[in-house]
C-alpha positions as CSV (number, residue, x, y, z in Angstrom):
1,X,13.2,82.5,-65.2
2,X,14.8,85.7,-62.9
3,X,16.5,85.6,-60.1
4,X,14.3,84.5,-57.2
5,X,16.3,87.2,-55.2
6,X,15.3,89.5,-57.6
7,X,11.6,90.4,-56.6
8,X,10.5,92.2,-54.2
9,X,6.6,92.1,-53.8
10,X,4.3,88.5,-54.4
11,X,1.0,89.2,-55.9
12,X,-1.7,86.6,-54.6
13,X,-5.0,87.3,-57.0
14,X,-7.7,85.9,-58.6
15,X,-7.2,85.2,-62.7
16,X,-10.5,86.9,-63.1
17,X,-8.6,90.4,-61.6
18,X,-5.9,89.8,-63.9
19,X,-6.9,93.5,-65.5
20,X,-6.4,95.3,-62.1
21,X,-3.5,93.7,-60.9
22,X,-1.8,93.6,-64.2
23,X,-2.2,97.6,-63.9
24,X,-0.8,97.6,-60.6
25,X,2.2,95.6,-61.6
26,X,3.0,98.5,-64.2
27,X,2.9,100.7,-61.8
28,X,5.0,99.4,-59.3
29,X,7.4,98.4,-61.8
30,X,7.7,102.7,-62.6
31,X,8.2,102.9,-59.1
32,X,11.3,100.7,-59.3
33,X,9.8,97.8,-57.8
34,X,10.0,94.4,-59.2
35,X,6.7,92.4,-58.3
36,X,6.1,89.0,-59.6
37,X,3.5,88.4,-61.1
38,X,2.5,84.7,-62.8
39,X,2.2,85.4,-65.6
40,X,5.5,87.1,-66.5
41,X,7.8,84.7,-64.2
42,X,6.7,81.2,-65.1
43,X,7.3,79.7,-68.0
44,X,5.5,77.2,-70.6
45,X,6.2,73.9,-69.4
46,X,6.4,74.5,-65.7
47,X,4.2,74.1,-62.8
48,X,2.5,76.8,-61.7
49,X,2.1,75.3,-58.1
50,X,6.0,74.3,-57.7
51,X,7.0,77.5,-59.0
52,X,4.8,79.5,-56.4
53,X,6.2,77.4,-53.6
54,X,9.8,78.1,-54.6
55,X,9.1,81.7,-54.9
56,X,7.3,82.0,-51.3
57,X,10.6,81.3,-49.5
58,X,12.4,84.2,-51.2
59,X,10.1,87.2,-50.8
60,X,10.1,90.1,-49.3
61,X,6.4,91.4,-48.9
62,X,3.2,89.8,-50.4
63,X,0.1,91.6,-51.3
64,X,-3.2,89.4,-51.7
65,X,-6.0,91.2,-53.8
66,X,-9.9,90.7,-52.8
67,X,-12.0,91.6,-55.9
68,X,-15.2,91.3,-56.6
69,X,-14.7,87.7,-57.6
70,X,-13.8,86.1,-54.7
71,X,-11.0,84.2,-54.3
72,X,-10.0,82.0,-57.3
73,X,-8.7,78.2,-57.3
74,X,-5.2,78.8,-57.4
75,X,-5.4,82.0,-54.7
76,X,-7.4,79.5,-51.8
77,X,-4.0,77.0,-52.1
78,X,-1.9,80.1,-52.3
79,X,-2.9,81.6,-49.2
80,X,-2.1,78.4,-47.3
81,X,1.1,78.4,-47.6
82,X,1.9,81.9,-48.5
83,X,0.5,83.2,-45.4
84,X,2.0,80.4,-42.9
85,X,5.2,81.6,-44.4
86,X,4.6,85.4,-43.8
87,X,3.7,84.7,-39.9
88,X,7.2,82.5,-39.6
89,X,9.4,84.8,-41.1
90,X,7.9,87.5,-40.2
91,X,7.1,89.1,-44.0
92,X,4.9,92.0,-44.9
93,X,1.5,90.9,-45.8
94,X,-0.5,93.7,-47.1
95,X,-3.9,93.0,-47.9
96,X,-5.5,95.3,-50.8
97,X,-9.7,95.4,-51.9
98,X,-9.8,96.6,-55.0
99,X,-12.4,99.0,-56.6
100,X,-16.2,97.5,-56.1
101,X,-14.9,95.8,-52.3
102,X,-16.1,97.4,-49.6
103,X,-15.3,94.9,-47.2
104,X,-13.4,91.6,-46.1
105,X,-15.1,87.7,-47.7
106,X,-16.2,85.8,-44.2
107,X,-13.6,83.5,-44.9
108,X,-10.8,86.2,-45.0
109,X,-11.5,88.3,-41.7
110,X,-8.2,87.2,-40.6
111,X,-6.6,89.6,-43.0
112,X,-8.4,92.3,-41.3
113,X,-6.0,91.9,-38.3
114,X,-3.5,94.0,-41.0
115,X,-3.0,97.4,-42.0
116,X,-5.3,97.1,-45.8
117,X,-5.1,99.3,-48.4
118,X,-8.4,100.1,-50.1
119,X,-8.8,101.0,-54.0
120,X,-12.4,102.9,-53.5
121,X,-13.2,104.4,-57.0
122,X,-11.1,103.1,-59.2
123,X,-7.6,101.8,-60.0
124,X,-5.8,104.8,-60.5
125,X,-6.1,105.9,-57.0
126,X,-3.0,107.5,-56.3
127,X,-2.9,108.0,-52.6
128,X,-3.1,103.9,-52.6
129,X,-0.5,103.5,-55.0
130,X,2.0,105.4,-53.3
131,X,0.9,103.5,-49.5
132,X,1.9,100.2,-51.7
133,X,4.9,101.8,-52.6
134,X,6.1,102.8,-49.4
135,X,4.8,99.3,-47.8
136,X,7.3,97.7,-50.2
137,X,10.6,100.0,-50.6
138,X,10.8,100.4,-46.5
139,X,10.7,96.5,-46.3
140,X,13.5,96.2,-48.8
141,X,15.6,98.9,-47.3
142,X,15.2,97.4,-44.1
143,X,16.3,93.5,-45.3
144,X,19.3,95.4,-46.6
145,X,19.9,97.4,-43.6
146,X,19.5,94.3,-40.9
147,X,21.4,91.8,-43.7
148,X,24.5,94.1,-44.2
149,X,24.5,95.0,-40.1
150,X,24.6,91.1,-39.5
151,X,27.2,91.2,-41.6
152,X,29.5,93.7,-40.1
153,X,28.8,92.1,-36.9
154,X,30.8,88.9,-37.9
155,X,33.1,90.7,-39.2
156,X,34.2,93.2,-36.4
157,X,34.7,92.3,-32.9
158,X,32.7,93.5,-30.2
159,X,34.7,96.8,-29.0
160,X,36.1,97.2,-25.1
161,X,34.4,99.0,-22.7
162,X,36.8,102.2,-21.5
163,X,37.0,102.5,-18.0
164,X,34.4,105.4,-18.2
165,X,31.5,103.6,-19.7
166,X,32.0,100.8,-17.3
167,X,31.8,103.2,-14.0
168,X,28.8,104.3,-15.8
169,X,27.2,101.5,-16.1
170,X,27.0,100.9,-12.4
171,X,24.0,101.0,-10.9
172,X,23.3,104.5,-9.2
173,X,23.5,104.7,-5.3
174,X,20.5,107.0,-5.6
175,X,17.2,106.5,-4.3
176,X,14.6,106.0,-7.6
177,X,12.2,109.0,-6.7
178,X,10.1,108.0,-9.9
179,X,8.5,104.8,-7.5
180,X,7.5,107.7,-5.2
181,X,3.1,107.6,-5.3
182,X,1.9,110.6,-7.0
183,X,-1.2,112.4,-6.8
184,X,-4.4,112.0,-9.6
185,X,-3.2,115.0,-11.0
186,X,0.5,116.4,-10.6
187,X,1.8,120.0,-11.0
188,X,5.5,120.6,-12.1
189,X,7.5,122.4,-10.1
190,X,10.9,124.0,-10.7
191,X,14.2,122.3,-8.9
192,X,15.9,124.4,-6.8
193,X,19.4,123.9,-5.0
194,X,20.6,125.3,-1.5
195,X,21.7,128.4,-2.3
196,X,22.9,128.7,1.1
197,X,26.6,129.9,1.3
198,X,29.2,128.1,3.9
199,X,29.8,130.8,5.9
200,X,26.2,134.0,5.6
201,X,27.5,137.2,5.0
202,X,26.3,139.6,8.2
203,X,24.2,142.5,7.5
204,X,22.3,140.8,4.5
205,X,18.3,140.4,4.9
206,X,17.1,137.7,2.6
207,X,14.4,138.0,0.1
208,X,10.8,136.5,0.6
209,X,11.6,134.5,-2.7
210,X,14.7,133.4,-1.3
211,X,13.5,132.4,2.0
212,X,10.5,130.3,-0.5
213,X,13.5,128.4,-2.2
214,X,15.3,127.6,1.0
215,X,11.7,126.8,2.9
216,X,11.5,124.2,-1.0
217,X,14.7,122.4,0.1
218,X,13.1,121.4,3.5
219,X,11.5,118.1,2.9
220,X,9.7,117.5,5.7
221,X,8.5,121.4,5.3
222,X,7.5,120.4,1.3
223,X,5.5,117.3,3.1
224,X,3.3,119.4,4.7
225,X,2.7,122.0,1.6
226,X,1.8,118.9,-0.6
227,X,-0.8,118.4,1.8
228,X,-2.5,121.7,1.8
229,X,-1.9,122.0,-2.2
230,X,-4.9,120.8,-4.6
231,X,-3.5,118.9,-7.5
232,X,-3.8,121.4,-10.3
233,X,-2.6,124.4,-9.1
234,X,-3.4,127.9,-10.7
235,X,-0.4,130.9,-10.2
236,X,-1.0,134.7,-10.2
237,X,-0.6,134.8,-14.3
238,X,-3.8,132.5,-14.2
239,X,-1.7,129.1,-15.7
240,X,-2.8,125.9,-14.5
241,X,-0.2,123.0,-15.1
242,X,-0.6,118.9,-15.4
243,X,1.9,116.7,-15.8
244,X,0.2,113.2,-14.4
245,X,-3.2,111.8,-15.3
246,X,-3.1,110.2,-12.3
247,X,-5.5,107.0,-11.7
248,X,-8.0,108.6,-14.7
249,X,-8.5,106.1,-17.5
250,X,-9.7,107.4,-20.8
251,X,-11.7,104.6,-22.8
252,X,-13.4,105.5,-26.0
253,X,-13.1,109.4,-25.6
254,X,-14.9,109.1,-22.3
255,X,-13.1,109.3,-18.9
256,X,-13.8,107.6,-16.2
257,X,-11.8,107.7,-12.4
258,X,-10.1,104.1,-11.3
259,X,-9.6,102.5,-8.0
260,X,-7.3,99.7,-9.7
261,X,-5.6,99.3,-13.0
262,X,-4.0,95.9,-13.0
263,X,-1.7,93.9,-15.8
264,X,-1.8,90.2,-15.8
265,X,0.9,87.9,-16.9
266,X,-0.8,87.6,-20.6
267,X,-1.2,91.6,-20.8
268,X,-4.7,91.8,-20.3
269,X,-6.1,94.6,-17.9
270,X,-8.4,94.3,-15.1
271,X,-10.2,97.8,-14.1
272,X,-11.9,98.5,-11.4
273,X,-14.1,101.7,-11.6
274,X,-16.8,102.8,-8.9
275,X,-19.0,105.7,-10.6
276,X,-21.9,107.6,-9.6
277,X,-22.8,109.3,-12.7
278,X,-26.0,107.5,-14.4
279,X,-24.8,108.5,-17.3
280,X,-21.0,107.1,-17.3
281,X,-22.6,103.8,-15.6
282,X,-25.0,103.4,-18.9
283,X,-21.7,104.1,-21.4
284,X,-20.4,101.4,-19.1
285,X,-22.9,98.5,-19.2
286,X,-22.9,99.1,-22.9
287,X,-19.2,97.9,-23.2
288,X,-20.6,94.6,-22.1
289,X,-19.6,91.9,-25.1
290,X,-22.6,90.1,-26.4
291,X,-22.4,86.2,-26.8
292,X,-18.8,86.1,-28.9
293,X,-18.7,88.9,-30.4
294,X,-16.1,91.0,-28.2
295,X,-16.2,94.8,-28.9
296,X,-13.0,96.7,-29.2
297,X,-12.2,99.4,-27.4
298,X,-9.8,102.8,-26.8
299,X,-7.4,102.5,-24.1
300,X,-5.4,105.5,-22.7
301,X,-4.2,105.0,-18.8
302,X,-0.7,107.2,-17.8
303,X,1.2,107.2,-20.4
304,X,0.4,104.1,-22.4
305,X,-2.5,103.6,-25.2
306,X,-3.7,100.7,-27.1
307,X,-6.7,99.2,-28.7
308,X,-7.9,96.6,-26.4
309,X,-10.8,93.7,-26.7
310,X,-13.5,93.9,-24.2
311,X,-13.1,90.1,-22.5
312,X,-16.1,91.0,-19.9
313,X,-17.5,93.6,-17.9
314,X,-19.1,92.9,-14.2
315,X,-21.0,94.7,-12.2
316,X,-20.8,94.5,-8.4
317,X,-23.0,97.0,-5.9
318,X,-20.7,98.1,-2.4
319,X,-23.1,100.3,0.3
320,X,-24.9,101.5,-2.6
321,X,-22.3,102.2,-5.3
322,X,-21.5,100.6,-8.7
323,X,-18.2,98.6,-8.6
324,X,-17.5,98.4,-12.3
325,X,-14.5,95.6,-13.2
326,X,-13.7,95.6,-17.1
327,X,-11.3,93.4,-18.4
328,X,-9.8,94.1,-21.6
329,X,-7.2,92.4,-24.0
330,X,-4.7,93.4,-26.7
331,X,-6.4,93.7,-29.8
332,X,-3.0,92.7,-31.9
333,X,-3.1,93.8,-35.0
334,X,-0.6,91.6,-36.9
335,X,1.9,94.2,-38.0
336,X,3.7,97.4,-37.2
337,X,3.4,100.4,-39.1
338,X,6.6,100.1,-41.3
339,X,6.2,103.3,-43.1
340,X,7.5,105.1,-40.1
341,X,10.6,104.7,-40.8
342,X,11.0,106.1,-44.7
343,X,13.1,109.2,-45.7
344,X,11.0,111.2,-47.9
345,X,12.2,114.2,-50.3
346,X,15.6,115.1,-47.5
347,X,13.0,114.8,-44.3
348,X,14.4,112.0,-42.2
349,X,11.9,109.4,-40.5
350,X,12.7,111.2,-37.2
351,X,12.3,114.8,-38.5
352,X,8.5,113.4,-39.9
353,X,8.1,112.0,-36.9
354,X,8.3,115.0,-34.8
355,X,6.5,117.5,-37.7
356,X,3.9,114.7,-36.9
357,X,4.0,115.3,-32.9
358,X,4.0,119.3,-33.6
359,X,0.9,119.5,-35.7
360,X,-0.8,116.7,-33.0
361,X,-0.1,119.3,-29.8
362,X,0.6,122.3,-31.3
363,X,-1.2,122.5,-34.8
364,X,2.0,123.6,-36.7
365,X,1.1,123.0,-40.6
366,X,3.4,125.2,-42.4
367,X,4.4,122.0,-44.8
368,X,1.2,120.6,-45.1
369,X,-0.2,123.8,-46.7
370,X,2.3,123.4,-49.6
371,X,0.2,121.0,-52.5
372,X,2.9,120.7,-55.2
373,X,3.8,117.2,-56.0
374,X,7.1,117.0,-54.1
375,X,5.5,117.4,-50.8
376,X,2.3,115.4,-51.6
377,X,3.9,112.3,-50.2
378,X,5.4,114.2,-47.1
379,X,2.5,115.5,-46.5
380,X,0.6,112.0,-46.5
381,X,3.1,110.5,-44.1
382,X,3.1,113.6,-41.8
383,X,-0.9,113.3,-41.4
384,X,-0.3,109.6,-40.5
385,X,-0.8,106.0,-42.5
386,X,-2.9,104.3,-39.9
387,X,-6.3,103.6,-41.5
388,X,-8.5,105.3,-38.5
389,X,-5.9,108.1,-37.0
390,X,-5.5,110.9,-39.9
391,X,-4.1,114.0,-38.2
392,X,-4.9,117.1,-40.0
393,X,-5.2,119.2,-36.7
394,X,-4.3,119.4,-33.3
395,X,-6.3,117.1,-30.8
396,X,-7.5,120.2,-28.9
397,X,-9.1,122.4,-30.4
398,X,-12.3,120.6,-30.7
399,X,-11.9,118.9,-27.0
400,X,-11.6,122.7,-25.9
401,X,-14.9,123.9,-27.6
402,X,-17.1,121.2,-25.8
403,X,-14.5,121.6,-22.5
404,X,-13.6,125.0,-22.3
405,X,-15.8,125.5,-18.8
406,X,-14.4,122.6,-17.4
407,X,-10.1,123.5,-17.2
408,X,-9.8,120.2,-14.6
409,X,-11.4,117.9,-16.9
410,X,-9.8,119.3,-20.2
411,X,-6.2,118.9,-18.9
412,X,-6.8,115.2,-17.8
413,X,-8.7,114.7,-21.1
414,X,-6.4,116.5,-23.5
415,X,-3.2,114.4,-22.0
416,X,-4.6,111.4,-22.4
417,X,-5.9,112.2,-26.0
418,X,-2.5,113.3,-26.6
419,X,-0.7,110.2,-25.5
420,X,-3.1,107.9,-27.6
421,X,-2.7,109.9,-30.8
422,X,1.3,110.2,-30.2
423,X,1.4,106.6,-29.7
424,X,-1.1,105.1,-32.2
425,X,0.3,107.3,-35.1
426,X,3.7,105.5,-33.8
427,X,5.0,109.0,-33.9
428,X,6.9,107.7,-30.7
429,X,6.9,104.2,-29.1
430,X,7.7,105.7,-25.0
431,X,6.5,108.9,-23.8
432,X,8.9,110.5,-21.0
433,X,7.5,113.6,-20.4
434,X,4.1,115.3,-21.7
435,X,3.3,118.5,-19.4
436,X,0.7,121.1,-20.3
437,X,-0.3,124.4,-19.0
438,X,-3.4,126.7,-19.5
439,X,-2.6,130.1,-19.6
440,X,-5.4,133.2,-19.4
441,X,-7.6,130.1,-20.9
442,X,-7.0,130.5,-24.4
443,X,-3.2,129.4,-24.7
444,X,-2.0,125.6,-24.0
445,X,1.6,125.4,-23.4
446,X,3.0,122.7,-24.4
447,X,6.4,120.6,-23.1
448,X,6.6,117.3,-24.6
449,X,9.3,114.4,-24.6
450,X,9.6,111.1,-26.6
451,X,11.4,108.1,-27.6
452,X,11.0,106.6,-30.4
453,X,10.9,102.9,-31.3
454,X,14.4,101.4,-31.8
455,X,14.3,99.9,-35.3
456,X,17.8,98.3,-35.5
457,X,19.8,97.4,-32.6
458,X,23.4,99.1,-33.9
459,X,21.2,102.6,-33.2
460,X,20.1,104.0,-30.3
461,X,16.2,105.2,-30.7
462,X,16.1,108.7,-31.3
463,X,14.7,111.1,-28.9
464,X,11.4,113.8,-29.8
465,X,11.0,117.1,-27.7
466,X,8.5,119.7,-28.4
467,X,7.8,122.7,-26.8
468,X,5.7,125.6,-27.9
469,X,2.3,127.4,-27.1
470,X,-1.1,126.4,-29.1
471,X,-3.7,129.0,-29.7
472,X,-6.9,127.4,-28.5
473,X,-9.8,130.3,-29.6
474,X,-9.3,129.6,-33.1
């Protein structure tokens, strides 16, 4: 028998699939993967269940197949154990339906908490050969990557902080302005210093733009313009600016204004809305869950997103008006998206990553209009691998069609669009700063920051910015 080390992917199947996955073994295997597969790794004489125990402990990702037949004897003890193991250590599991599957066997809707892969017409679907690929070379570079930096961790010391870096890391004297409240919707504005000199020339008249920057520096004076301002603000050149959502909570594409977002101690969120449109009441009674059957649900508030559960709705009446309070869940979905971090034909993970966040806000597509076979698999992981979110546009161009008449509600809606789509696409895992202006209502420009999830702890997480104008009237 091979080296136990030597595979890199387990395939749990059914015999009576033995035709498909025998295919998709070959196929791998021209990929320069080495699967295991029964049949090739055990030998006469030995026990198929022993030998599928020993192997469990030494994998690196496991695929099970769902075929038409079910699952088989030998696949129901498999997943026992198999997937036990996965969950502990923390092992790929990809789940795959093969052609004739349309959906998850009753008893395997756990599986569905995972990315799947789907083989819809037949076996020779390429698009789902190459996500098995990717699934299974990132996981192996990564193993190699964390095993050889635990290794060079032992082996070198940890190195002395200079004087520098440990003045820096002091704790800053400085108030933290980011606590400040901010209104719904916020308007950037340009810092300006005193430009005063020590000692003012005689003889010299100051400019009424001058006089503004030195009137900016005031605080009490800026106090009392914040108070006489609206919260999106429109200049001569007819641009109007947002850089905060404020308290507006976008849930399933539909927004809604909150008196209270709070996160409990298990991450769930309470919501507390008070509408008086009949029509945004009726989308909210329908969120109620029905007996156990808990509906899932689009989350966007500020700058986080996530796919939530609904654990209840209640409905409470105050002088007359509907005090909605939602509370919603994680909805965890079992595994990260590990195809994010692949290099692909000299495009770093990073660079695909922010090609990703420029076709999402500004609709840039120059690669993805190339079709030859070298960018086919750029292209793929450009557009995004998450089985709902495929990107082949920017976000607003069709939420400025139905919006266009409405500038107030487009901004709130388009940032918050923009923050799920940048998040869920795992394009970035923090967003810093995401600020958009209309301009003569048929440019958005936009001016966007990022961080991006921090994959090994030796690096530090690399940083997206984006900034460019999208055409809206197209």
């Amino acid at each position: 028998m091979n080296n136990l080390l030597e595979f890199d992917v387990f395939l749990a199947h059914n015999s009576l699939d033995k035709v498909f996955v025998r295919e998709i073994a070959k196929k791998l295997r021209r990929g320069r993967l080495k699967p295991w597969l029964d049949e090739d790794a055990i030998l006469p004489g030995q026990i198929i269940q022993e030998e599928i125990q020993r192997i469990i402990l030494h994998i690196k990702s496991t695929i099970i197949f769902i075929g038409k037949n079910g699952l088989g004897r030998w696949q129901k003890v498999e997943l026992r154990t198999l997937y036990t193991q996965c969950i502990e250590r923390g092992i790929l599991v990809i789940p795959v339906l093969l052609p004739g599957v349309s959906d998850f066997p009753q008893e395997l809707l756990f599986l569905k908490e995972h990315k799947w892969i789907h083989f819809i017409n037949s076996i020779n679907d390429e698009k789902a050969i190459q996500e098995l690929k990717l699934a299974i070379r990132q996981t192996k570079e990564n193993q190699k990557l964390n095993k050889s930096n635990n290794q060079s961790k032992l082996l070198k010391p940890p190195l002395k902080k200079t004087k520098s870096q440990q003045e820096n890391l002091k704790p800053s004297k400085k108030p933290n302005t980011h606590l400040d409240p901010s209104p719904d919707i916020a308007t950037s504005k340009s810092k300006t210093t005193n430009i005063i000199p020590s000692v003012k020339p005689t003889n010299v008249k100051l400019s009424s733009t001058r006089i503004a920057k030195i009137n900016e520096s005031n605080p009490a004076s800026n106090r009392r313009k914040a108070k006489s301002t609206s919260t999106i603000r429109a200049s001569k050149n007819k641009a109007t600016t947002i850089n905060n959502s404020g308290a507006w909570v976008l849930l399933n594409n539909n927004l809604f204004k909150t008196e209270l977002v709070e996160t409990q101690t298990d991450q769930s969120i309470v919501l507390n809305i008070v509408s008086t449109d009949t029509e945004k009441e009726a989308i909210l009674r329908r969120l109620q869950p029905e007996n156990y059957n808990k509906k899932q649900i689009t989350y966007v508030y500020q700058n986080d997103a996530d796919i939530m559960h609904i654990e209840s709705v209640l409905v409470k009446s105050v002088k007359g008006k509907n005090r909605f309070t939602l509370t919603l869940k994680p909805y965890f979905q079992g595994q990260i998206d590990s195809f994010t971090e692949i290099n692909i034909n000299g495009f770093s993970a990073d660079k695909i990553a922010e090609l990703r966040a420029r076709l999402i806000l500004l609709n840039e597509s120059s690669i993805l209009t190339k079709t030859n076979q070298k960018h086919c698999t750029l292209n793929y992981c450009i557009q995004g691998y998450n089985n709902s979110l495929k990107i082949e546009k920017c976000i607003f161009l069709d939420l400025w069609r139905s919006l266009n008449k409405k500038i107030q509600v487009f901004l709130i809606h388009a940032r918050l669009l923009a923050i799920y789509y940048l998040k869920m696409t795992f394009t970035v895992e923090h967003i810093l700063e995401l600020k958009l202006t209309l301009i003569n209502n048929n440019m958005l420009s936009v001016q966007f920051r990022g961080q991006r999830k921090q994959f090994y702890a030796n690096q530090e997480p690399a940083l997206i910015e984006v900034k460019g104008n999208c055409l809206l009237n197209i």
